[in-house]
N, CA, C and O atoms as a GROMACS GRO file, in nm:
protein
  376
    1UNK      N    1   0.085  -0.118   0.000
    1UNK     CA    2   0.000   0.000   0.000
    1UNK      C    3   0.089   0.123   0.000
    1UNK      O    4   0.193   0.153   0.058
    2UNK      N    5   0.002   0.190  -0.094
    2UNK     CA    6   0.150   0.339  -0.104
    2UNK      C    7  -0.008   0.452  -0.028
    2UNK      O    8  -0.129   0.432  -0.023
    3UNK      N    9   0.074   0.552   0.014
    3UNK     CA   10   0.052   0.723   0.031
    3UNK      C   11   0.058   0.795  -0.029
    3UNK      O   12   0.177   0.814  -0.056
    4UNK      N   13  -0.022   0.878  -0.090
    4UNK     CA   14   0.046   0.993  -0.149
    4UNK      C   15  -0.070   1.113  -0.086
    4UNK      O   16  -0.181   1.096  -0.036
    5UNK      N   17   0.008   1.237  -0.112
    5UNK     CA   18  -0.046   1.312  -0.034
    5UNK      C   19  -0.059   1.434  -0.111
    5UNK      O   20   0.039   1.499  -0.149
    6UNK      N   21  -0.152   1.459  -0.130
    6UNK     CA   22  -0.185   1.616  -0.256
    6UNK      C   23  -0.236   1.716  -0.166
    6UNK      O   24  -0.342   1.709  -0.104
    7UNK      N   25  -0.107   1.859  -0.160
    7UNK     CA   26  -0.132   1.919  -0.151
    7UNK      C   27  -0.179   2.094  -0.232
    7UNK      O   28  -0.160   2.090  -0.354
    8UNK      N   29  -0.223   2.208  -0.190
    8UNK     CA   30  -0.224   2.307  -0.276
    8UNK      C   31  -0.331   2.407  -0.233
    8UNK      O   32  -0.406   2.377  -0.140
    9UNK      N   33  -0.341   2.503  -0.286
    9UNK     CA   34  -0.435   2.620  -0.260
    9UNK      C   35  -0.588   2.577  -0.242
    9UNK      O   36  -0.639   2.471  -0.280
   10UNK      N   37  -0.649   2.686  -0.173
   10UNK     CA   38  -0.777   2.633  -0.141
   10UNK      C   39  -0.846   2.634  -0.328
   10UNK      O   40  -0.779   2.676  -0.422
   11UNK      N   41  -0.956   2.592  -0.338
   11UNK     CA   42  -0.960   2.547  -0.469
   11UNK      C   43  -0.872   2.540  -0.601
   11UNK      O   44  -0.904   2.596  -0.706
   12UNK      N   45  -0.770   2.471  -0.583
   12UNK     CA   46  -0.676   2.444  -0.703
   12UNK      C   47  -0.729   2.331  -0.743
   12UNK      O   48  -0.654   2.298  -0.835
   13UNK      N   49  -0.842   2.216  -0.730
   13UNK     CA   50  -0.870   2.114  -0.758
   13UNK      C   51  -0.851   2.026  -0.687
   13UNK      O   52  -0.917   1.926  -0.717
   14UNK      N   53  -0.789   2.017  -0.603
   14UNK     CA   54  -0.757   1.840  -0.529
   14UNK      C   55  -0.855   1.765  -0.538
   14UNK      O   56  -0.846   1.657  -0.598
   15UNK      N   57  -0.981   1.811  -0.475
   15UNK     CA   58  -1.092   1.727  -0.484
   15UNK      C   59  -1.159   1.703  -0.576
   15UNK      O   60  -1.242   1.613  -0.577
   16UNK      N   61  -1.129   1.797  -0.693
   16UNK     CA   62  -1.202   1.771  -0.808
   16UNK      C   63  -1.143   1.667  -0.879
   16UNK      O   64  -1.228   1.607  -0.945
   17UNK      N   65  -1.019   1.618  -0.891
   17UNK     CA   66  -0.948   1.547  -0.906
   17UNK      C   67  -1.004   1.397  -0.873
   17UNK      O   68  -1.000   1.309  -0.959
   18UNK      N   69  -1.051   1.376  -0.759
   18UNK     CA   70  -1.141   1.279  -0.697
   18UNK      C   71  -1.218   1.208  -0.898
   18UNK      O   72  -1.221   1.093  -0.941
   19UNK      N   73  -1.249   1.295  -0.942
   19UNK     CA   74  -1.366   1.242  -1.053
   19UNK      C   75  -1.277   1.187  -1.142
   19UNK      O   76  -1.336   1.096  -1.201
   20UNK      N   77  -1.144   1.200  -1.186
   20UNK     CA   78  -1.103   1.120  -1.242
   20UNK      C   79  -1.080   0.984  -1.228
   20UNK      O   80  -1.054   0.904  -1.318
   21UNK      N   81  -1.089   0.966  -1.124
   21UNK     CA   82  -1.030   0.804  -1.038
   21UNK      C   83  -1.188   0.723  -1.033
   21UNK      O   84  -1.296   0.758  -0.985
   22UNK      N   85  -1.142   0.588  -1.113
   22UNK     CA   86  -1.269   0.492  -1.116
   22UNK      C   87  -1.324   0.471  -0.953
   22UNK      O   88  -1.256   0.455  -0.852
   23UNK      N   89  -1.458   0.477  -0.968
   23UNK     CA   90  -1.552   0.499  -0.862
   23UNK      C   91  -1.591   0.387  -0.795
   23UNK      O   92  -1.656   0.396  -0.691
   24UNK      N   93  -1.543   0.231  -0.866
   24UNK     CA   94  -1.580   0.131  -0.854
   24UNK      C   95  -1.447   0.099  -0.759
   24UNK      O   96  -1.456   0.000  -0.686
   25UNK      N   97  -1.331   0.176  -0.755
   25UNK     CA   98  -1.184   0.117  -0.668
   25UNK      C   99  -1.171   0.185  -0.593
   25UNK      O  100  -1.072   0.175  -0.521
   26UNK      N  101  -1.281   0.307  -0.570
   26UNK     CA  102  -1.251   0.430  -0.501
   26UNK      C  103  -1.299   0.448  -0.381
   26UNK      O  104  -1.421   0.459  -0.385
   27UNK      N  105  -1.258   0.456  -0.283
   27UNK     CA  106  -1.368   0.526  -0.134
   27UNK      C  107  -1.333   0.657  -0.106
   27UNK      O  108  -1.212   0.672  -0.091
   28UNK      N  109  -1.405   0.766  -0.093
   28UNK     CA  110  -1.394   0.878  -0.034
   28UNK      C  111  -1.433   0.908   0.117
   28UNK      O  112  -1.539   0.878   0.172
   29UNK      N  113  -1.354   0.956   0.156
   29UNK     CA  114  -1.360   0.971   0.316
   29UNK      C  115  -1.355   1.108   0.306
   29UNK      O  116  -1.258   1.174   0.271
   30UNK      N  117  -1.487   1.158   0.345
   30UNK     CA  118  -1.527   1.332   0.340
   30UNK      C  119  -1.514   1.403   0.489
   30UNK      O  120  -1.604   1.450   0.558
   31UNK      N  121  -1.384   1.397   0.513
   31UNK     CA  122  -1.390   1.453   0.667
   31UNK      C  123  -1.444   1.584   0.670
   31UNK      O  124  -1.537   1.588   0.751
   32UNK      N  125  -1.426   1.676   0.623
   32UNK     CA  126  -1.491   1.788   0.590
   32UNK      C  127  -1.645   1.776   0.634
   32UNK      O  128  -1.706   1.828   0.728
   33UNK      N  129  -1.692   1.672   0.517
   33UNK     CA  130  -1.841   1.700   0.522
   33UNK      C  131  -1.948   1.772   0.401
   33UNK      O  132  -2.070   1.772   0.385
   34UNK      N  133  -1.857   1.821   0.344
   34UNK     CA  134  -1.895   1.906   0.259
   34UNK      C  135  -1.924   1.844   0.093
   34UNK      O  136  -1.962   1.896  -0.011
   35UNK      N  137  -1.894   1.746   0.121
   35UNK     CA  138  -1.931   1.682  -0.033
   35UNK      C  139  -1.816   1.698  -0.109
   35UNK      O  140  -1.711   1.753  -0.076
   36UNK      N  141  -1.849   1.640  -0.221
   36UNK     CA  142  -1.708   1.620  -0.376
   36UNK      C  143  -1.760   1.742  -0.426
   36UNK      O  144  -1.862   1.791  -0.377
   37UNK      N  145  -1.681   1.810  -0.544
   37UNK     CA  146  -1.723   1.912  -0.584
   37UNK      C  147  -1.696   1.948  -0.731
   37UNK      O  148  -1.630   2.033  -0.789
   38UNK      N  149  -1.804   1.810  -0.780
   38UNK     CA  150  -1.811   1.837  -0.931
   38UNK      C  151  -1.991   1.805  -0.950
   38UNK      O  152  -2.023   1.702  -0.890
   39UNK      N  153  -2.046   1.838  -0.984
   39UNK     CA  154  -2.205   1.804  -1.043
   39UNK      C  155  -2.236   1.683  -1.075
   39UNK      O  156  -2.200   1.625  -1.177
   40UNK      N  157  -2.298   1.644  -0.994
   40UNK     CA  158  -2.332   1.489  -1.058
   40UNK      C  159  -2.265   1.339  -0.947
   40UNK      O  160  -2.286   1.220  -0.969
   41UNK      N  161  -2.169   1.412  -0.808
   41UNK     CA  162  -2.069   1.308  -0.776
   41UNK      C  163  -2.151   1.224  -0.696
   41UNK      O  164  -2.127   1.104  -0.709
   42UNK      N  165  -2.243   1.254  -0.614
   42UNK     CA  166  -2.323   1.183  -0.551
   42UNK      C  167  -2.412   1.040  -0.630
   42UNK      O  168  -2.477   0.966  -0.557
   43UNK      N  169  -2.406   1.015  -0.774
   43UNK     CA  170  -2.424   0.935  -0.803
   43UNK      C  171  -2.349   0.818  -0.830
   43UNK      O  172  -2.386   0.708  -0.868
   44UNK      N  173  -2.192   0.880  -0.792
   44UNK     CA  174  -2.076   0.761  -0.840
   44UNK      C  175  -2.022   0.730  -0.661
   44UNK      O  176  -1.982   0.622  -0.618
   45UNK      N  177  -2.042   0.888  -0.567
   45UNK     CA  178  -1.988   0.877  -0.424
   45UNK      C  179  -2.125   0.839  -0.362
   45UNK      O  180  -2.215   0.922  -0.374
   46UNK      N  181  -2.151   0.707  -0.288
   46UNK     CA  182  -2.290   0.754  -0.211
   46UNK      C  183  -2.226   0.623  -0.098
   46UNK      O  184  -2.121   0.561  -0.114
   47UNK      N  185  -2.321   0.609   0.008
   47UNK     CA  186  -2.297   0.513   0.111
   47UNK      C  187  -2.363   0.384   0.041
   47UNK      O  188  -2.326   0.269   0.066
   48UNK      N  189  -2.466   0.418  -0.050
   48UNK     CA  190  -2.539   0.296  -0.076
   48UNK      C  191  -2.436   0.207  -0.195
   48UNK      O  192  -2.463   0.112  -0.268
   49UNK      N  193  -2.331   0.273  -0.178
   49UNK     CA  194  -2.176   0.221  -0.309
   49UNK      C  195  -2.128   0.179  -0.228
   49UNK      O  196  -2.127   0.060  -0.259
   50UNK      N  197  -2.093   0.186  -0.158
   50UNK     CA  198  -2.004   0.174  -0.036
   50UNK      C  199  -1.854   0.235  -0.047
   50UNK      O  200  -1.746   0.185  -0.014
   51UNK      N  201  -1.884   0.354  -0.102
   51UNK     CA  202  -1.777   0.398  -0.157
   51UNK      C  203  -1.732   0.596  -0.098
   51UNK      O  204  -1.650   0.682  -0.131
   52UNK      N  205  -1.828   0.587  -0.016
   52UNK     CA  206  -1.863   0.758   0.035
   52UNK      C  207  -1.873   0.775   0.215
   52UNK      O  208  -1.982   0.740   0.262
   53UNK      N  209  -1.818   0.801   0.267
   53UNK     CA  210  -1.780   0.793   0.442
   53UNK      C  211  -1.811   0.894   0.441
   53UNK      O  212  -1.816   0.940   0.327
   54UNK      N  213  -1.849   0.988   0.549
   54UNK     CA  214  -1.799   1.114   0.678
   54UNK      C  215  -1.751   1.101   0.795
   54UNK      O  216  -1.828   1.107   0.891
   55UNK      N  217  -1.591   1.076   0.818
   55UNK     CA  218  -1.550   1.031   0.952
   55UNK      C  219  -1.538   1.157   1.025
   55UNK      O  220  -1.508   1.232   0.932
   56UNK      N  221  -1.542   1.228   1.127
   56UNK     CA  222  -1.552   1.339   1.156
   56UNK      C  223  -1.402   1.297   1.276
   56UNK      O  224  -1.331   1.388   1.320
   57UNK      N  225  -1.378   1.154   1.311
   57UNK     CA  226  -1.237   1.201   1.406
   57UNK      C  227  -1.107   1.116   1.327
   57UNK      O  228  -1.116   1.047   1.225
   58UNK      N  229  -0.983   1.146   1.409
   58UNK     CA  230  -0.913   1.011   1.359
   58UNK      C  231  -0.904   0.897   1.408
   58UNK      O  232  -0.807   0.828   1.377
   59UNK      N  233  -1.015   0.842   1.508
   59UNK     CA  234  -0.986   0.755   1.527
   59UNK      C  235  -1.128   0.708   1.441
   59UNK      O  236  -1.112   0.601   1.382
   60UNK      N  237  -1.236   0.756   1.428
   60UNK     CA  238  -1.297   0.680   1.324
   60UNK      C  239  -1.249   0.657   1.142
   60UNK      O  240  -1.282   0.564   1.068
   61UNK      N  241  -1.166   0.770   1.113
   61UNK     CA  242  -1.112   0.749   0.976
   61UNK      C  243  -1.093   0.600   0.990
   61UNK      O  244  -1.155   0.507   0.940
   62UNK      N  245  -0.973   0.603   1.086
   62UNK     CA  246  -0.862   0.487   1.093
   62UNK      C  247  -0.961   0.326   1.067
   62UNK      O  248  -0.921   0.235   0.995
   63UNK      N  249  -1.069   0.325   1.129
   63UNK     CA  250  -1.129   0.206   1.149
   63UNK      C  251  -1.211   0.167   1.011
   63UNK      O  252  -1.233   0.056   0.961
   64UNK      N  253  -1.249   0.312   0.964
   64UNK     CA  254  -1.271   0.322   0.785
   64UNK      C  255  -1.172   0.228   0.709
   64UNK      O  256  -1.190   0.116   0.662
   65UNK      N  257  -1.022   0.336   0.713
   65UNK     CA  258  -0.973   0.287   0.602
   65UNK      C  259  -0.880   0.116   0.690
   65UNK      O  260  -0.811   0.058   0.606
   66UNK      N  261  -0.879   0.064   0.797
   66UNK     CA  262  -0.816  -0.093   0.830
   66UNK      C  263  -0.902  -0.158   0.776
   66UNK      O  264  -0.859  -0.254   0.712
   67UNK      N  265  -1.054  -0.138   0.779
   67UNK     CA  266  -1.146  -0.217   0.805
   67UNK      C  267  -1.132  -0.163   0.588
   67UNK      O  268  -1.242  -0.212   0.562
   68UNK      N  269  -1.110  -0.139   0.524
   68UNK     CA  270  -1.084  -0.117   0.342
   68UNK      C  271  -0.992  -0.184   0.321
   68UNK      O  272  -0.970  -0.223   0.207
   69UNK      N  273  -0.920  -0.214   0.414
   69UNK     CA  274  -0.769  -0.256   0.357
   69UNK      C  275  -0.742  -0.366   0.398
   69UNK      O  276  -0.627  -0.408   0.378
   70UNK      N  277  -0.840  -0.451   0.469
   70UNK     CA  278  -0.859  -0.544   0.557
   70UNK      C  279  -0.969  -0.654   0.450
   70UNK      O  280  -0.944  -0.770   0.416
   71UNK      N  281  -1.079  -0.579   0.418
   71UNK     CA  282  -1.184  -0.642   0.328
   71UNK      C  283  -1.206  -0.628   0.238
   71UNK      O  284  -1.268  -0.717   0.179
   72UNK      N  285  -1.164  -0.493   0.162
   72UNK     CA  286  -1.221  -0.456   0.085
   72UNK      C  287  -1.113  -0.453  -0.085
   72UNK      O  288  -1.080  -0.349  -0.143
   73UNK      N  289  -1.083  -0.579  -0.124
   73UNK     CA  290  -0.972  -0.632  -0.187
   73UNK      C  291  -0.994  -0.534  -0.360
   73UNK      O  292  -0.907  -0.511  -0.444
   74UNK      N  293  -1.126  -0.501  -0.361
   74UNK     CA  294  -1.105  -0.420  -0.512
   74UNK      C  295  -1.107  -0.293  -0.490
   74UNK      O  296  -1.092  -0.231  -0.595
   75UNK      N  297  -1.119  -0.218  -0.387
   75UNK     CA  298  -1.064  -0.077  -0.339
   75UNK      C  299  -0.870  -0.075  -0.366
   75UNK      O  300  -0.776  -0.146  -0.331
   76UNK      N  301  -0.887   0.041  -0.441
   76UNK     CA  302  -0.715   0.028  -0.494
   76UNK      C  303  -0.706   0.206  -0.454
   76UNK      O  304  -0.587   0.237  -0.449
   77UNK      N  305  -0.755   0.270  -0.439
   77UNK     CA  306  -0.760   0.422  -0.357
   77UNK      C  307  -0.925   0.456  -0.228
   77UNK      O  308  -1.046   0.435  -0.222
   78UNK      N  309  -0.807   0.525  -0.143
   78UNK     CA  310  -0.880   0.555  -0.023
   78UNK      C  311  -0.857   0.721  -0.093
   78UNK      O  312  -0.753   0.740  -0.156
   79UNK      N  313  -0.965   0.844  -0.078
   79UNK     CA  314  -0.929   0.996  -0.067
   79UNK      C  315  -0.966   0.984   0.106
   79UNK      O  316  -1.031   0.903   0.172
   80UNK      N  317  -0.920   1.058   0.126
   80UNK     CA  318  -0.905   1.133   0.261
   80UNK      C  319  -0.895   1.259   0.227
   80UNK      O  320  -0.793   1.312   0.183
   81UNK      N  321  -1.020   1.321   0.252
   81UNK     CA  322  -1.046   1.492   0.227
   81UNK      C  323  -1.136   1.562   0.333
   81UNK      O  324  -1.259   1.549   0.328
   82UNK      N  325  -1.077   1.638   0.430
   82UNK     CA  326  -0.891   1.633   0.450
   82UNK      C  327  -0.868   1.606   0.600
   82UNK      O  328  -0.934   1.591   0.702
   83UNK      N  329  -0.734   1.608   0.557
   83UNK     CA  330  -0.651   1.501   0.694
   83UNK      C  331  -0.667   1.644   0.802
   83UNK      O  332  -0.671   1.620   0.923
   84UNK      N  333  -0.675   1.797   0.755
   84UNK     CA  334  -0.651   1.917   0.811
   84UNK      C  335  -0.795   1.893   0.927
   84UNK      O  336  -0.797   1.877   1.049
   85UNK      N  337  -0.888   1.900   0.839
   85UNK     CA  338  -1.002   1.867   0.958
   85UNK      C  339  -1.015   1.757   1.076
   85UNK      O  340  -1.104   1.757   1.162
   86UNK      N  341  -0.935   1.685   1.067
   86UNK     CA  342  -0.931   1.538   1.129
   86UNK      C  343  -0.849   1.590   1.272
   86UNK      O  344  -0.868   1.584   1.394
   87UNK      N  345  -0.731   1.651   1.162
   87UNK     CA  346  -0.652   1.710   1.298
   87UNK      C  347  -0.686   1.816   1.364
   87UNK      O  348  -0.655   1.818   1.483
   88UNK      N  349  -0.759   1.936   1.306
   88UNK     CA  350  -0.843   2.040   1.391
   88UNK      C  351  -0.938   1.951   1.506
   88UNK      O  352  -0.925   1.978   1.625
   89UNK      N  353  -1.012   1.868   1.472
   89UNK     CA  354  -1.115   1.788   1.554
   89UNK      C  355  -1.048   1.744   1.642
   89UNK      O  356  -1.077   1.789   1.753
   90UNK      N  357  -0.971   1.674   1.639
   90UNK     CA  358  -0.872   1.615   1.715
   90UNK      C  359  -0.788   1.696   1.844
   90UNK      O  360  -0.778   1.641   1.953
   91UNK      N  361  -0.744   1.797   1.826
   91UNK     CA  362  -0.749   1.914   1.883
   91UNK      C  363  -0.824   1.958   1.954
   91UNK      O  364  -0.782   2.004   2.060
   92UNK      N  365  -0.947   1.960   1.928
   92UNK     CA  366  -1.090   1.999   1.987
   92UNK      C  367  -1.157   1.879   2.074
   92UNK      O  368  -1.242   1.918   2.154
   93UNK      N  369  -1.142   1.792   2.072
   93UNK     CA  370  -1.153   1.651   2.145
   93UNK      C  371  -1.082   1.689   2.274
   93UNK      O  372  -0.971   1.741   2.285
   94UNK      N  373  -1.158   1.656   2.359
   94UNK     CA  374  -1.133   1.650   2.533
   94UNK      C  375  -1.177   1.554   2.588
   94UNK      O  376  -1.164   1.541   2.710
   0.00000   0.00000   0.00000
């Protein structure tokens, strides 16, 4: 399993980027909350795909993506969007 990590300005695309990557290998993990942000993504990202999360800490991401990488053998990309909110929350956790 590799990492990679895309960073860049607030709308330079990262997430739009998301739409290029087959939807069928794909899980998105929307820490944010805020949805993908191209027209139409909710029909390729949804829970009923099993392909669309909102983890709001890191310790629920984490149990997301073991429990993908553990079962989920035709998932070949996890997004994690973004790791920034995970760690603000995290922060905010008492």
């Amino acid at each position: 399993m590799r990492m990679i990590m895309i960073s860049g300005q607030a709308a330079s695309g990262k997430t739009t980027g998301v739409e290029t990557l087959d939807a069928k290998t794909t899980v998105a993990l929307d820490c944010d909350g805020k949805g993908l942000s191209w027209t139409g993504w909710k029909k390729a990202y949804n829970v009923e795909n099993k392909n669309y999360f909102k983890p709001t800490t890191v310790s629920e991401a984490y149990k997301y993506i073991k429990a993908i990488h553990d079962k989920r053998t035709e998932v070949k990309v996890i997004v994690l969007d973004t790791i920034s909110t995970l760690m603000s929350n995290s922060e905010m956790e008492i």
